[in-house]
TORKOL-4160 file (C-alpha; in steps of 0.2 Angstrom, whole numbers, padded with zeros to 4 digits, m for minus):
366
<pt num="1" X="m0014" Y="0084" Z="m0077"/>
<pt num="2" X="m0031" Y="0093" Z="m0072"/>
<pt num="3" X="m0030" Y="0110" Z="m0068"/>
<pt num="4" X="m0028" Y="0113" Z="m0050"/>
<pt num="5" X="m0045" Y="0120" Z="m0044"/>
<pt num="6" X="m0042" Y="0139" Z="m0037"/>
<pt num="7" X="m0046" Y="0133" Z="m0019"/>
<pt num="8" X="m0032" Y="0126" Z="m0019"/>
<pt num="9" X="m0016" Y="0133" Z="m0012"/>
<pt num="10" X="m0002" Y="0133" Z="m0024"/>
<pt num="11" X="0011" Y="0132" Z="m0012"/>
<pt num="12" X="0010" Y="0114" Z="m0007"/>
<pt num="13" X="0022" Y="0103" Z="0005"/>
<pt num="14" X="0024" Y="0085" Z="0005"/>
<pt num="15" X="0027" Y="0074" Z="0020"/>
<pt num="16" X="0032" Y="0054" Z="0022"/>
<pt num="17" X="0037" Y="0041" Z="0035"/>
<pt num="18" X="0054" Y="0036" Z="0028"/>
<pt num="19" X="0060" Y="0036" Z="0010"/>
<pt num="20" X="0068" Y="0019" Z="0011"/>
<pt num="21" X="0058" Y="0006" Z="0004"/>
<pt num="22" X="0052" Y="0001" Z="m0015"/>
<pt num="23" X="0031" Y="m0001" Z="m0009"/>
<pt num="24" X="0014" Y="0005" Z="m0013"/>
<pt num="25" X="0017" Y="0021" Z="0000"/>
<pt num="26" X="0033" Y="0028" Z="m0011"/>
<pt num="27" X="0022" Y="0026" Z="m0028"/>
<pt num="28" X="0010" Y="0037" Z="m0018"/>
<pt num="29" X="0022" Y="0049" Z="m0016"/>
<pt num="30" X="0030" Y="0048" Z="m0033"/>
<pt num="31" X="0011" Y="0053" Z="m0039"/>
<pt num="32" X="0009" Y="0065" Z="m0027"/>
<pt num="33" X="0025" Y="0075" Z="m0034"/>
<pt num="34" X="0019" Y="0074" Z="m0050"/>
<pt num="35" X="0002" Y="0082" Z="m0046"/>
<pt num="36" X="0010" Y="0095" Z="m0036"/>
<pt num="37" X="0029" Y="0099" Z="m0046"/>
<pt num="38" X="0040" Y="0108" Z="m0037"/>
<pt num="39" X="0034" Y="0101" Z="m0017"/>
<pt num="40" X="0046" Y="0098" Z="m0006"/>
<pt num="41" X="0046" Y="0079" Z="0001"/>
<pt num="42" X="0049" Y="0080" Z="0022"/>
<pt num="43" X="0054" Y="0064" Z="0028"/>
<pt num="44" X="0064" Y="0056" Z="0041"/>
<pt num="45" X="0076" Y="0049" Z="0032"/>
<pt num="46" X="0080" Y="0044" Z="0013"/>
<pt num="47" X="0092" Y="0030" Z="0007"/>
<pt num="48" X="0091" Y="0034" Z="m0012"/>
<pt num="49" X="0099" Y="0014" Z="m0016"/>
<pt num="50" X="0083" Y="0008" Z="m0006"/>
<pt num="51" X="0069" Y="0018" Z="m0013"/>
<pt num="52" X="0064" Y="0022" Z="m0032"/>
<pt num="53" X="0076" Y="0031" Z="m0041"/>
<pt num="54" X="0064" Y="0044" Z="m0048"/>
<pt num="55" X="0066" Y="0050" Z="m0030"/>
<pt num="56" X="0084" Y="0055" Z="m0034"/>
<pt num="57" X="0077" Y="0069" Z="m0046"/>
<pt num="58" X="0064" Y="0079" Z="m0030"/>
<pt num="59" X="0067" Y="0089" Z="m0018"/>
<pt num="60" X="0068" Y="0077" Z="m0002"/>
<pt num="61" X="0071" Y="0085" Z="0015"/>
<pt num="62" X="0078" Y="0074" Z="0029"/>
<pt num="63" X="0078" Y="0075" Z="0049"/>
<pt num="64" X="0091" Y="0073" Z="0061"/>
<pt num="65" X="0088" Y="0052" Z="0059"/>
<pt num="66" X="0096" Y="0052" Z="0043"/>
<pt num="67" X="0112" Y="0055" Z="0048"/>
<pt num="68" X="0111" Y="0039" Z="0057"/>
<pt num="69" X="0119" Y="0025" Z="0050"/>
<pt num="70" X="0103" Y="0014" Z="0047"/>
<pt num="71" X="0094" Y="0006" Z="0032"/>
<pt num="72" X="0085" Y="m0010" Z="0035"/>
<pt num="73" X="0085" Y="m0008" Z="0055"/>
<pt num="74" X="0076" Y="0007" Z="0053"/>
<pt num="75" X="0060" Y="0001" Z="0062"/>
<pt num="76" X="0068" Y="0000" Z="0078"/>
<pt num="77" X="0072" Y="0019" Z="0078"/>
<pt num="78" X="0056" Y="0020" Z="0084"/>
<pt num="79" X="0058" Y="0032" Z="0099"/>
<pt num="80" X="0064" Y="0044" Z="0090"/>
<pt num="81" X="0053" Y="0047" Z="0077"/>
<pt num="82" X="0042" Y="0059" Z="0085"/>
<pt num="83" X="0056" Y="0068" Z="0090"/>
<pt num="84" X="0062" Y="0070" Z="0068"/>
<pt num="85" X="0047" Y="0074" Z="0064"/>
<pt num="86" X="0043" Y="0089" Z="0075"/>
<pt num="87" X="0060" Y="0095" Z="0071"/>
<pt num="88" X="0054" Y="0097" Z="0055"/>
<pt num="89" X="0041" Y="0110" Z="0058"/>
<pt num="90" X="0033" Y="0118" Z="0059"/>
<pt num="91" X="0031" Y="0120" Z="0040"/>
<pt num="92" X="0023" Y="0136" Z="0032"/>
<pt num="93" X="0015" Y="0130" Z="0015"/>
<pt num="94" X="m0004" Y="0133" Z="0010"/>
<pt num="95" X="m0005" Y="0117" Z="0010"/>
<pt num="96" X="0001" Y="0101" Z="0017"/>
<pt num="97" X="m0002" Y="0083" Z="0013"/>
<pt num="98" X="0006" Y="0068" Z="0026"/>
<pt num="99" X="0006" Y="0051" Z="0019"/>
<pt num="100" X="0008" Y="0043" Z="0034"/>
<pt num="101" X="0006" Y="0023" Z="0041"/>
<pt num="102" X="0013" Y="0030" Z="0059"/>
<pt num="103" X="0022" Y="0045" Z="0060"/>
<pt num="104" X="0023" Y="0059" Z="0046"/>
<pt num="105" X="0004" Y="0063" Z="0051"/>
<pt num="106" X="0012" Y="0072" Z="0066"/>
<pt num="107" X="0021" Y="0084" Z="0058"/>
<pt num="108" X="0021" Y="0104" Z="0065"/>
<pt num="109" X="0011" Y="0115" Z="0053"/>
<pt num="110" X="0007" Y="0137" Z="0053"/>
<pt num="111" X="m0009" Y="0140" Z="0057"/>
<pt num="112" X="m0012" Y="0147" Z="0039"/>
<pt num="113" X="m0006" Y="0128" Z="0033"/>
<pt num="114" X="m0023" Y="0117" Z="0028"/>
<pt num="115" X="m0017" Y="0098" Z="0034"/>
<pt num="116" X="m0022" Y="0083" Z="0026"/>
<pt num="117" X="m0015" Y="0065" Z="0030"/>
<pt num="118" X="m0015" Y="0052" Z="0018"/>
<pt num="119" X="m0017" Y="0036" Z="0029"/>
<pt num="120" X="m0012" Y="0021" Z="0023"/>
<pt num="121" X="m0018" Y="0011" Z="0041"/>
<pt num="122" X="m0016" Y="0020" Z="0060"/>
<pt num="123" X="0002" Y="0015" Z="0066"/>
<pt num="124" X="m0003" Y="m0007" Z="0066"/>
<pt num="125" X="0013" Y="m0010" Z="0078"/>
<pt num="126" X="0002" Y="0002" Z="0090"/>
<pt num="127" X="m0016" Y="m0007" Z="0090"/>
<pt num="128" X="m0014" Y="m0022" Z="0082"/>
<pt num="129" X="m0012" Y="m0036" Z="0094"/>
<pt num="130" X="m0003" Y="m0048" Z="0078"/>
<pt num="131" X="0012" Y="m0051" Z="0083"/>
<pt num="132" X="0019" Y="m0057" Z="0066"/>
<pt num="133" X="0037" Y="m0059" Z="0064"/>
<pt num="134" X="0043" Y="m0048" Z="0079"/>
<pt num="135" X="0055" Y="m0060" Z="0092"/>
<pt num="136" X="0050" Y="m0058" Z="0109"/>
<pt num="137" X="0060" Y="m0048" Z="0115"/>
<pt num="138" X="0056" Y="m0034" Z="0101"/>
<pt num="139" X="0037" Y="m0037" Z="0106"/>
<pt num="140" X="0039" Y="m0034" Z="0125"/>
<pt num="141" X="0051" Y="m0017" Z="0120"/>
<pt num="142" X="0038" Y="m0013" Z="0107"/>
<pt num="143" X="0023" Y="m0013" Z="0121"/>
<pt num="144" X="0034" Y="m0004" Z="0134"/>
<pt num="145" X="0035" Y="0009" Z="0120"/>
<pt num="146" X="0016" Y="0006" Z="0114"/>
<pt num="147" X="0012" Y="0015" Z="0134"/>
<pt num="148" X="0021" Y="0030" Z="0128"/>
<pt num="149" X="0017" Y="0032" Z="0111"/>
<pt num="150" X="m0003" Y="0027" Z="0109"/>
<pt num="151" X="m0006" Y="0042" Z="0118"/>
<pt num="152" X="0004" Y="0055" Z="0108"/>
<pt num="153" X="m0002" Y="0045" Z="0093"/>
<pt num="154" X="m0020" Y="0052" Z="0096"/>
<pt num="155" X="m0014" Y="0067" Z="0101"/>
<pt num="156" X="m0007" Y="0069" Z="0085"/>
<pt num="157" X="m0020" Y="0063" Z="0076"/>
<pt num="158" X="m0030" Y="0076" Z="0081"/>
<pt num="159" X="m0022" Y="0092" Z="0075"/>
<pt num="160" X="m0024" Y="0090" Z="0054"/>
<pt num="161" X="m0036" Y="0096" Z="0047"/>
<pt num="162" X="m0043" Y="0082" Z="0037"/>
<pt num="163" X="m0040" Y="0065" Z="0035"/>
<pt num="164" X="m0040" Y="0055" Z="0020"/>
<pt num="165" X="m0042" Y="0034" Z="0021"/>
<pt num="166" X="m0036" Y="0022" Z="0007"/>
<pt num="167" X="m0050" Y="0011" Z="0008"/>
<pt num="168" X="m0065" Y="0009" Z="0017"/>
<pt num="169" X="m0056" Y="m0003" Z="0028"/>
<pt num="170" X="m0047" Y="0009" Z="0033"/>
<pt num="171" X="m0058" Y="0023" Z="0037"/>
<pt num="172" X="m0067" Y="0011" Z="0048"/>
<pt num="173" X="m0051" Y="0011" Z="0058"/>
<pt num="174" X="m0048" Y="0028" Z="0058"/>
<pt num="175" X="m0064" Y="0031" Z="0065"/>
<pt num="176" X="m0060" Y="0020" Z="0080"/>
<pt num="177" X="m0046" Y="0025" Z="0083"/>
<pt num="178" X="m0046" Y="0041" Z="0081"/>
<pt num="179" X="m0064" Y="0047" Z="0083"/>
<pt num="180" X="m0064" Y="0056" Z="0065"/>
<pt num="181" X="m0071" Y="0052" Z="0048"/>
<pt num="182" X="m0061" Y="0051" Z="0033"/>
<pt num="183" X="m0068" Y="0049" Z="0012"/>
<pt num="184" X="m0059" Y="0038" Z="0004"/>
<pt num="185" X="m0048" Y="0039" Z="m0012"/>
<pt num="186" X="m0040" Y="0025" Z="m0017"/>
<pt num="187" X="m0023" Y="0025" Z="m0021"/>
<pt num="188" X="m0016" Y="0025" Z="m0040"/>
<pt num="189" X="m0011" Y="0010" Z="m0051"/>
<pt num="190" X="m0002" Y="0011" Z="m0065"/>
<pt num="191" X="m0016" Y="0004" Z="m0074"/>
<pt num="192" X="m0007" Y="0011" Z="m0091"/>
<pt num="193" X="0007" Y="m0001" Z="m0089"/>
<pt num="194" X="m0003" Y="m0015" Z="m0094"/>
<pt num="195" X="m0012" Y="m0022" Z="m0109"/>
<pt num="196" X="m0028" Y="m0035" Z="m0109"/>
<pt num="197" X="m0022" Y="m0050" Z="m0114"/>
<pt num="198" X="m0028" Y="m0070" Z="m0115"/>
<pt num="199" X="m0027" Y="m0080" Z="m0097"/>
<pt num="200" X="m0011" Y="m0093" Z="m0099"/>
<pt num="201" X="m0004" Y="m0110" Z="m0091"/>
<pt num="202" X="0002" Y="m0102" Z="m0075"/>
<pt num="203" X="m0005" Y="m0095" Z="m0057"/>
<pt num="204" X="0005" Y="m0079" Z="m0050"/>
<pt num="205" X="0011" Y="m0071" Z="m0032"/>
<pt num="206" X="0019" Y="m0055" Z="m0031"/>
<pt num="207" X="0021" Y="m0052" Z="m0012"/>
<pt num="208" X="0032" Y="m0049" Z="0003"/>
<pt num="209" X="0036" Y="m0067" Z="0007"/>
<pt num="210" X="0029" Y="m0066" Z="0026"/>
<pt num="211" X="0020" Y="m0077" Z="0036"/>
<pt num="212" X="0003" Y="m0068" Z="0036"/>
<pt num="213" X="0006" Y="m0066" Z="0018"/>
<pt num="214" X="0000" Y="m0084" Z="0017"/>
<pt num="215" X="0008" Y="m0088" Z="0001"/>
<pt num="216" X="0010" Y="m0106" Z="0009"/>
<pt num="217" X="m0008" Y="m0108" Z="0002"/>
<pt num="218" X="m0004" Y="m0106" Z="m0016"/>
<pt num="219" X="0009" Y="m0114" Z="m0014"/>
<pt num="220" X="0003" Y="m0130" Z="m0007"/>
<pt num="221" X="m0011" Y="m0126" Z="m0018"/>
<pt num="222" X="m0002" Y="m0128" Z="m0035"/>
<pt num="223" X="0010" Y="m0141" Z="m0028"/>
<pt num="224" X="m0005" Y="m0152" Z="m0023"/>
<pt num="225" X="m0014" Y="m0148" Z="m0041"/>
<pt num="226" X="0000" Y="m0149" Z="m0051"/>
<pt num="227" X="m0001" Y="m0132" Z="m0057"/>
<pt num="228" X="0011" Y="m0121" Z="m0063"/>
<pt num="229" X="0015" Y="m0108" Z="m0049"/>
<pt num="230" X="0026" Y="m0090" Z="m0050"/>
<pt num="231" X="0029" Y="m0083" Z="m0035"/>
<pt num="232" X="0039" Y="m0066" Z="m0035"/>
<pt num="233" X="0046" Y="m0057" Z="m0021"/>
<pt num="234" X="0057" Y="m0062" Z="m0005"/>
<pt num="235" X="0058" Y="m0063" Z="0013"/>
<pt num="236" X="0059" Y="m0072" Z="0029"/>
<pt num="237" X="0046" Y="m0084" Z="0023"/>
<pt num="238" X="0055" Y="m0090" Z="0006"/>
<pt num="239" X="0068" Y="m0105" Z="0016"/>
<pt num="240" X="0052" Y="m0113" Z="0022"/>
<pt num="241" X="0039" Y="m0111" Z="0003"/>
<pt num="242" X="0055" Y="m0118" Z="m0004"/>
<pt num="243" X="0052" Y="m0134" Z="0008"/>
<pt num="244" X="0034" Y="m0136" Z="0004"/>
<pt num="245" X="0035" Y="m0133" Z="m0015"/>
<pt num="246" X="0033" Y="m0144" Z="m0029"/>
<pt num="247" X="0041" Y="m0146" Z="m0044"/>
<pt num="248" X="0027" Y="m0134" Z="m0054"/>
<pt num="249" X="0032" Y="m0118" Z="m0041"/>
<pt num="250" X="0046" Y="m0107" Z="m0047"/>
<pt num="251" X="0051" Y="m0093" Z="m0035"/>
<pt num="252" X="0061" Y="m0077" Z="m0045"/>
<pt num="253" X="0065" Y="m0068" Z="m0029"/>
<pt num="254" X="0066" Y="m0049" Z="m0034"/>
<pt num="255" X="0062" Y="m0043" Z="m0049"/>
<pt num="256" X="0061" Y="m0028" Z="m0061"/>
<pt num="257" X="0045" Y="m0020" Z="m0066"/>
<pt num="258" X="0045" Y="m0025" Z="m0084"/>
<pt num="259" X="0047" Y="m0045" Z="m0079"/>
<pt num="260" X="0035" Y="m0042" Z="m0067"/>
<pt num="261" X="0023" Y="m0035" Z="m0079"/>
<pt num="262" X="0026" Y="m0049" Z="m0092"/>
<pt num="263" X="0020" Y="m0063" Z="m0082"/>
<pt num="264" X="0005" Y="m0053" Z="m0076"/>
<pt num="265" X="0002" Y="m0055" Z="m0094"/>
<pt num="266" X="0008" Y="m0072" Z="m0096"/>
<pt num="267" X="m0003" Y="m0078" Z="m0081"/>
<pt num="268" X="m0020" Y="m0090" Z="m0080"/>
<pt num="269" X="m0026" Y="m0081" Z="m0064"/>
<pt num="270" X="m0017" Y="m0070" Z="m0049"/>
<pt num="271" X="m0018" Y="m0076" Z="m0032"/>
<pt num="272" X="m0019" Y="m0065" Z="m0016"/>
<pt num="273" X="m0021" Y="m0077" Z="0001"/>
<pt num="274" X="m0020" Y="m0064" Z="0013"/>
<pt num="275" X="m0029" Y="m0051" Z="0020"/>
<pt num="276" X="m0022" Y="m0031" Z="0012"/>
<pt num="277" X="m0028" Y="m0014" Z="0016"/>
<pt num="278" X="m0029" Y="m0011" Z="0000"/>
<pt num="279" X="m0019" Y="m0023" Z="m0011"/>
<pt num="280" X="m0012" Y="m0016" Z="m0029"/>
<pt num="281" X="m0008" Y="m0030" Z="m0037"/>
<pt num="282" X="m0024" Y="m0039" Z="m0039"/>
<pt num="283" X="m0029" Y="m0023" Z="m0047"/>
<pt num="284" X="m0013" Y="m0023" Z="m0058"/>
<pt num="285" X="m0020" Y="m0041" Z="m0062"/>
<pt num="286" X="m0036" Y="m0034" Z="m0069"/>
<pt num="287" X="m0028" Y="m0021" Z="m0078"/>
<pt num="288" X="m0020" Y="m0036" Z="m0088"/>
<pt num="289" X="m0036" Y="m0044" Z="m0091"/>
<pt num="290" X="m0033" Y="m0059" Z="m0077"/>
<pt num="291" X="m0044" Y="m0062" Z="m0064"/>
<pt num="292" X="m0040" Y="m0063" Z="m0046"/>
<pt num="293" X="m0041" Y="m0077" Z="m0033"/>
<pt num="294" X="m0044" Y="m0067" Z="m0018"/>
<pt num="295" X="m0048" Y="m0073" Z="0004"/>
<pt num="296" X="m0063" Y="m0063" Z="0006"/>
<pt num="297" X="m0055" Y="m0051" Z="0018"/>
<pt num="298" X="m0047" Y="m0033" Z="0018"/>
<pt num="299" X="m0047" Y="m0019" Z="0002"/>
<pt num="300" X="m0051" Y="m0035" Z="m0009"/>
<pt num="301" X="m0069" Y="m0034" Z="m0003"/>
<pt num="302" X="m0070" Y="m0017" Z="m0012"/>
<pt num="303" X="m0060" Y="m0018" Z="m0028"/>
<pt num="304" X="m0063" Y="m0036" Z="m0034"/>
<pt num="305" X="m0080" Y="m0041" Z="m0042"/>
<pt num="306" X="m0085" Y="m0059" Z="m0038"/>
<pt num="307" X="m0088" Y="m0070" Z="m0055"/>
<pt num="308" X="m0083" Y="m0052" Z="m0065"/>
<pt num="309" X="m0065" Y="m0049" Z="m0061"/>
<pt num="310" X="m0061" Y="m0063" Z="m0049"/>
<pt num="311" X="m0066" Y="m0077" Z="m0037"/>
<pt num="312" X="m0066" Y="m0076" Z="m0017"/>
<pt num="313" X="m0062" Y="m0092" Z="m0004"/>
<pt num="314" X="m0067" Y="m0086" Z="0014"/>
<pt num="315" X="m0058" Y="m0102" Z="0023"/>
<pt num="316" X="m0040" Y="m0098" Z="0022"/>
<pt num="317" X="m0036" Y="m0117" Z="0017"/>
<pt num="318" X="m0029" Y="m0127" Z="0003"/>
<pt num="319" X="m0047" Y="m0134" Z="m0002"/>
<pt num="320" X="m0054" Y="m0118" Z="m0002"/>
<pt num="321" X="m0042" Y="m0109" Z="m0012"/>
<pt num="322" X="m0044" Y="m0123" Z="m0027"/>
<pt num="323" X="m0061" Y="m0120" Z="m0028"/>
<pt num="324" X="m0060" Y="m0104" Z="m0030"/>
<pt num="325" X="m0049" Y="m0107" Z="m0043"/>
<pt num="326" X="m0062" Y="m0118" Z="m0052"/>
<pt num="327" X="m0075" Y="m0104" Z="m0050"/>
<pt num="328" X="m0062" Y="m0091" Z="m0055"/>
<pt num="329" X="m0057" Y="m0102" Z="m0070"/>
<pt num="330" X="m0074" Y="m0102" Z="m0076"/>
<pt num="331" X="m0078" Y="m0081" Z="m0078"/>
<pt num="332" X="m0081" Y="m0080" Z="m0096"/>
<pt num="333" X="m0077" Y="m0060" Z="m0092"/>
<pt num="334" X="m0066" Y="m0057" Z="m0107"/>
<pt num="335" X="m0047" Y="m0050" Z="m0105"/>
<pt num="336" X="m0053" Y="m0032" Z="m0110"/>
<pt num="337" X="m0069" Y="m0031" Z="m0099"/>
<pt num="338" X="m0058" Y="m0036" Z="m0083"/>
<pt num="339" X="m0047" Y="m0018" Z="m0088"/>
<pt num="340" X="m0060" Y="m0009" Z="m0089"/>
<pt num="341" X="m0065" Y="m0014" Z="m0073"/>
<pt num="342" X="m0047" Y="m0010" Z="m0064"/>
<pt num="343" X="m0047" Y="0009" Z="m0074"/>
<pt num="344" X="m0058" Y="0013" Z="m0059"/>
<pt num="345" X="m0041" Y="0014" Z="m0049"/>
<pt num="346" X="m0029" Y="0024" Z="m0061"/>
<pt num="347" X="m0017" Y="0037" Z="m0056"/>
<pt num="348" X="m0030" Y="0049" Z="m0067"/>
<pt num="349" X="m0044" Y="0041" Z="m0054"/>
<pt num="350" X="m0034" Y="0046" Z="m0039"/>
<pt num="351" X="m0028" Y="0063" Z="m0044"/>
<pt num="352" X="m0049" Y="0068" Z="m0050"/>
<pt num="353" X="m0052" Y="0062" Z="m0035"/>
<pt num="354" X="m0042" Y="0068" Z="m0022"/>
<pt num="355" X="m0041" Y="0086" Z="m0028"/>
<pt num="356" X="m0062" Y="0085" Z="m0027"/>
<pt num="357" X="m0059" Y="0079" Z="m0008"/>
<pt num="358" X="m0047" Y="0094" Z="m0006"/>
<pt num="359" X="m0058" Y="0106" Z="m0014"/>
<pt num="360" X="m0073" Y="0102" Z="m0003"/>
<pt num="361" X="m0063" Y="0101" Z="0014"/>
<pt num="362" X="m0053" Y="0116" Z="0009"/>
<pt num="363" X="m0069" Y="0127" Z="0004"/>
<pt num="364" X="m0078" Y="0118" Z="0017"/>
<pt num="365" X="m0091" Y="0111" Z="0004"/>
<pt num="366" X="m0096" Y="0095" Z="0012"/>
């Protein structure tokens, strides 16, 4: 680890949504307490059978929710999150840093306390007008709930000292909605856990199975082709890709890291049909020496080179993610080159970089 600059305090509190889900959000944190040993993690609540087990060895502090007998239903607790989290200050540390998607960002501090939120994306479910999966009656409590809540959102938005986007996506959002500028650091991928190594027979998916993910495409994609198709993950979507798949399409469900990290390996290319604020796994592609089959939307834009490290389709059809393929197929990037290129997102990228955002908000060198 880099030496902590003198600017910053040493004294340093963590803060997070929920600690019960196995995402790019909880790896944020799990970095975030290896940059700063000893921080204790503030969070709503924390089901340790739901997140990762490395949790199990920090020091995680809960609020009043987690006495509520909730896991998987926890989203529609919604009310009474601002309620947990201001119970949970305000906290007296030098420094505090919220990783927040919609509710840690509020969180009380001292006045000595200098406040940064990492923000993943401004609360979607408030100003996103995607309804998604959501029945209707969820959607019409949601915007009863949205007439109370967007206000105190922004209200709370504003107190922090500084914010800190994921991508520049996202900083244009946050600059919307919240009328403040954020630098962006990108978020750490284990770039170490992979090795370079030659394209094979096989396209591969790693994703939540939801509609908006649009894994259909691939998987008419490959069905139609005749390729050879891995798709990992699962969710609501999985009944109706089972329909629509082909012989070539295998579906694993969930799996372990180290199966998930062979067949990035294994794979001819790594396909991403839907739009991310961010998106880790193409870079966990590149970082295996495969290139990426991307729609040209979202943190894709910023983090895949087009004919370098992969190929973009910008009509979210079956037609134009084939022909992407062809052009994707075609980079004569070698597997080592591609690494290189995804080493520009490593956990050592993310921590040089967000202490020298710290240090400049903190020392007011801007």
């Amino acid at each position: 680890m880099n030496p902590r600059p003198s600017a910053l305090p040493t004294d340093v509190v963590l803060v997070h949504d929920y600690l019960n889900q196995r995402g790019g959000a909880e790896r944020v944190v799990l970095e975030l307490a290896a940059m700063f040993p000893g921080a204790p993690i503030y969070t709503s609540l924390y089901r340790p059978g739901s997140t990762f087990p490395e949790f199990r060895a920090l020091d995680v502090r809960t609020s009043f929710m987690d006495r509520l007998p909730v896991d998987r239903r926890f989203r529609a607790l919604l009310p009474l999150y601002p309620a947990a989290f201001r119970s949970l200050g305000p906290i007296d540390a030098g420094l505090v840093i919220s990783s927040s998607s919609g509710w840690a960002h509020a969180v009380r501090t001292t006045p000595r306390a200098f406040h940064a939120v990492y923000c993943y994306t401004p609360a979607r479910w408030l100003y996103e007008t995607r309804v998604g999966d959501r029945t209707i009656g969820s959607a019409v409590a949601l915007a009863l709930a949205s007439r109370y809540l967007r206000p105190w959102d922004r209200r709370a938005a504003s107190h922090p000292d500084l914010y800190i986007a994921i991508s520049e996506l996202v900083r244009a959002r946050i600059r919307e909605r919240y009328g403040r500028d954020a630098p962006v650091v990108y978020p750490p991928v284990d770039t170490e856990r992979f090795r370079p190594t030659p394209r094979g027979e096989r396209l591969l998916v790693v994703s939540r199975l939801l509609p908006y993910k649009r894994v259909d495409l691939v998987v008419e994609a490959a069905t139609r082709a005749g390729i050879g198709l891995d798709v990992v993950g699962v969710g609501p979507a999985l009944d109706d890709l089972r329909r629509r798949a082909g012989p070539t399409v295998h579906f694993h469900g969930r799996l372990p890291d180290e199966e998930i990290t062979q067949l990035f390996q294994r794979c001819r290319a790594f396909c991403l049909p839907g739009s991310e604020d961010f998106g880790i796994t193409p870079i966990e592609a590149n970082a295996a020496g495969k290139p990426v089959v991307a729609f040209a939307g979202g943190g894709a834009l910023e983090t895949i080179d087009e004919g370098v490290t992969g190929a973009f389709f910008a009509e979210a059809s079956v037609e134009g993610l084939l022909e992407a393929l062809a052009r994707c197929d075609a980079i004569i990037s070698t597997p080592a080159e591609i690494a290189a290129q995804a080493r520009r997102f490593s956990a050592t990228a993310f921590r040089e970089r967000l202490t020298r955002v710290l240090h400049a908000a903190i020392t007011n060198d801007v």
